[in-house]
MIKOLTI-919898 format. One line per field, with one value per residue: residue number from 1; residue in one letter; x, y, z of N, C-alpha, C in turn. Coordinates in steps of 0.1 Angstrom, whole numbers, plus 2048, in hexadecimal, padded with zeros to 3 digits. Example, Ala and Ser with C-alpha at 12.3 -4.5 7.8 and 13.67 -1.06 7.14 Angstrom:
<sites>
pos c(1 2)
code c(A S)
n.c1 c(884 880)
n.c2 c(7C7 7EA)
n.c3 c(84E 847)
ca.c1 c(87B 889)
ca.c2 c(7D3 7F5)
ca.c3 c(84E 847)
c.c1 c(884 881)
c.c2 c(7DF 800)
c.c3 c(84E 84F)
</sites>
This chain:
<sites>
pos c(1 2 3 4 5 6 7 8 9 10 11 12 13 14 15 16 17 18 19 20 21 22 23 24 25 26 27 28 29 30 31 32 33 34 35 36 37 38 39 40 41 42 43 44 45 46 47 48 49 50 51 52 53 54 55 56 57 58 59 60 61 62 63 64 65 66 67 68 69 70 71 72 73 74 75 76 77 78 79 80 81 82 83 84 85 86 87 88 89 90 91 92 93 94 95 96)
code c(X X X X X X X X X X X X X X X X X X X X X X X X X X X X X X X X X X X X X X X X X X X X X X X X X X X X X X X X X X X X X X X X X X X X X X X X X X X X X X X X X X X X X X X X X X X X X X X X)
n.c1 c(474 47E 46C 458 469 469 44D 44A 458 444 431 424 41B 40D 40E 426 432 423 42D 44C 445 43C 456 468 455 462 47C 48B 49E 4C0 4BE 4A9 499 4A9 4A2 485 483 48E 47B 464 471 474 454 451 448 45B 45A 454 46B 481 47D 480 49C 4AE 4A6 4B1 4CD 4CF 4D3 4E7 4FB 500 50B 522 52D 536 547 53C 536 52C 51A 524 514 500 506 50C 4F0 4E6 4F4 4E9 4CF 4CF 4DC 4C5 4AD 4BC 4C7 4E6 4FF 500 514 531 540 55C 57C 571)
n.c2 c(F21 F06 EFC F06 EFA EE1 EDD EE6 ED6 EC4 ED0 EE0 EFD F15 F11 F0F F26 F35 F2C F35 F54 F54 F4D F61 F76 F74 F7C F68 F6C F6D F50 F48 F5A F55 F35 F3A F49 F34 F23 F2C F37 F1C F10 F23 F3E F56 F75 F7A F6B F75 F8E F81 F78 F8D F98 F86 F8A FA7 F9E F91 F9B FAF F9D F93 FA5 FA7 F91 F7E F58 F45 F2D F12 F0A F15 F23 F1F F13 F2E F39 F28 F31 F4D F49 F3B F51 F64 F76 F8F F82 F94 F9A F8D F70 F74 F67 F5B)
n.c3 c(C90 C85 C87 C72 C5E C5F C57 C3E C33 C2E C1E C2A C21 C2A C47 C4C C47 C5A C6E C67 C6E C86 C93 C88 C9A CB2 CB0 C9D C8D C74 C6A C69 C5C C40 C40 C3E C26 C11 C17 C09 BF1 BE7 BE3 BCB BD4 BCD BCD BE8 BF5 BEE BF9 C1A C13 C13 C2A C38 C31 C36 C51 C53 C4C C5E C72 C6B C6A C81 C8B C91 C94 C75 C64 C4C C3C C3F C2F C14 C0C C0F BF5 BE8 BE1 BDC BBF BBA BBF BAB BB4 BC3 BDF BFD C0E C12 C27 C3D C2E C19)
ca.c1 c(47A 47B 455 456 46D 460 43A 44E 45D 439 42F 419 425 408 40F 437 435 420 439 454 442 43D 460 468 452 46A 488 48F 4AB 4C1 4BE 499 496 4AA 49A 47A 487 491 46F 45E 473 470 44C 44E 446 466 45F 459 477 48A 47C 488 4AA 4B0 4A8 4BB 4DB 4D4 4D6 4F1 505 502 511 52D 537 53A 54E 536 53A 523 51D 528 507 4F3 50F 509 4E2 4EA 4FA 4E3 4C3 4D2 4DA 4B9 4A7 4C4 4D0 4F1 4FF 500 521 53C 546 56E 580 566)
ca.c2 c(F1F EFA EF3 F09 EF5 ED5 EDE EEF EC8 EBC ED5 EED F0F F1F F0F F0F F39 F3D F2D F3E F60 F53 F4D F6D F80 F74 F7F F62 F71 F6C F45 F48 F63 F4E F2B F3A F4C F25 F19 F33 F30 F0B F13 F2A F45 F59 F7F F7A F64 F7C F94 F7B F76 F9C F9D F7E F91 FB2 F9B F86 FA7 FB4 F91 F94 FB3 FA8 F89 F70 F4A F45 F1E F0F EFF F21 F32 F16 F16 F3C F3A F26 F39 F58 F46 F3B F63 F6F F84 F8F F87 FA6 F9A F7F F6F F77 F5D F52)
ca.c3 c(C83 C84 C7E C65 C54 C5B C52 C30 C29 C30 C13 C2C C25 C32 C56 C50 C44 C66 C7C C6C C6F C97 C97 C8A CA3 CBE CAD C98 C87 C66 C63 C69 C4B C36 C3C C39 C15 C0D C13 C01 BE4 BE6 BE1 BC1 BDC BC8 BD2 BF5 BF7 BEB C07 C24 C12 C10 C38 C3F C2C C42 C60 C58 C4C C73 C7A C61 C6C C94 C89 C93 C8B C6C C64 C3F C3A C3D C25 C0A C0E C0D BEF BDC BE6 BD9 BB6 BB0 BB8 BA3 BBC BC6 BED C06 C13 C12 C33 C3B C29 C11)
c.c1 c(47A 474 459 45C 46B 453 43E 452 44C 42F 423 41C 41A 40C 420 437 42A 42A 440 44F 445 44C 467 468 45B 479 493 49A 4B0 4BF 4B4 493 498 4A0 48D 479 48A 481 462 462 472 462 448 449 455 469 45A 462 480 48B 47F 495 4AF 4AF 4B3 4CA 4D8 4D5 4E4 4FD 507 50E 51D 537 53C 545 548 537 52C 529 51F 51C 500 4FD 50B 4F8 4E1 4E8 4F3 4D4 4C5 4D4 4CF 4AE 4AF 4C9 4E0 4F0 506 50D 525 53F 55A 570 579 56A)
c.c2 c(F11 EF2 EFA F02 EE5 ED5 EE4 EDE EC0 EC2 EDC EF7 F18 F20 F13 F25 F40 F3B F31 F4A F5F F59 F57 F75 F80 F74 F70 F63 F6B F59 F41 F4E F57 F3C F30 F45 F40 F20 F23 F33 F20 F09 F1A F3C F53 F6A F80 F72 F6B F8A F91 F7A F82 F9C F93 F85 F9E FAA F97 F91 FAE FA9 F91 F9B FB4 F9B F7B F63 F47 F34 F1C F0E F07 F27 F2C F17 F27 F42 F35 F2A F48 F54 F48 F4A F69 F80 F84 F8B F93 FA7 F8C F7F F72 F68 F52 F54)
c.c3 c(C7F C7D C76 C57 C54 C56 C42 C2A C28 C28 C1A C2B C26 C42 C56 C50 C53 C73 C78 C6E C84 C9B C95 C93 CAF CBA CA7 C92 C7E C60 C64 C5D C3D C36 C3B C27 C0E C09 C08 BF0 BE0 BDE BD7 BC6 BD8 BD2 BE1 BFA BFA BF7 C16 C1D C14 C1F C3F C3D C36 C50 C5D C53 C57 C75 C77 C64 C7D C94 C8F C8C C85 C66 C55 C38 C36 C2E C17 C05 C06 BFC BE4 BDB BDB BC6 BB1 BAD BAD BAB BC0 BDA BF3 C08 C16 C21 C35 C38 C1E C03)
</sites>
């Protein structure tokens, strides 16, 4: 997930959307989805953005629901990701 998001500030999003897919294949999981919905919208990339933010929200709805510690940073990110598709979020963290 990393490279993908450095090769995404270095404005390759063919190379960045294959390392996240890599990182995907090995169970990348919900902050993998969403930084790679980040760099895609970043990119004008809108409706498959919108298809990693929609999986990062079913992951991070699992997470939500087991009481896992979820970081501010991603919730903000989150938050303004969902803005710009014009979508609603899946689920509020407790206390949010």
């Amino acid at each position: 997930m990393h490279l993908g998001v450095a090769l995404s500030r270095l404005d390759d999003l063919d190379n960045a959307c294959a390392a996240y897919e890599k990182a995907l294949e090995v169970g990348g999981g919900h902050l993998c989805e969403l930084n790679y919905a980040i760099t895609l919208a970043l990119h004008g990339e809108l409706e498959q953005a919108l298809s990693h933010f929609q999986a990062s929200e079913r992951l991070l709805t699992g997470l939500l629901e087991t009481d896992k510690c979820v970081e501010p940073g991603m919730l903000e990110q989150r938050q303004l990701l969902a803005e710009t598709l014009g979508v609603p979020l899946a689920v509020s963290p407790p206390g949010a």
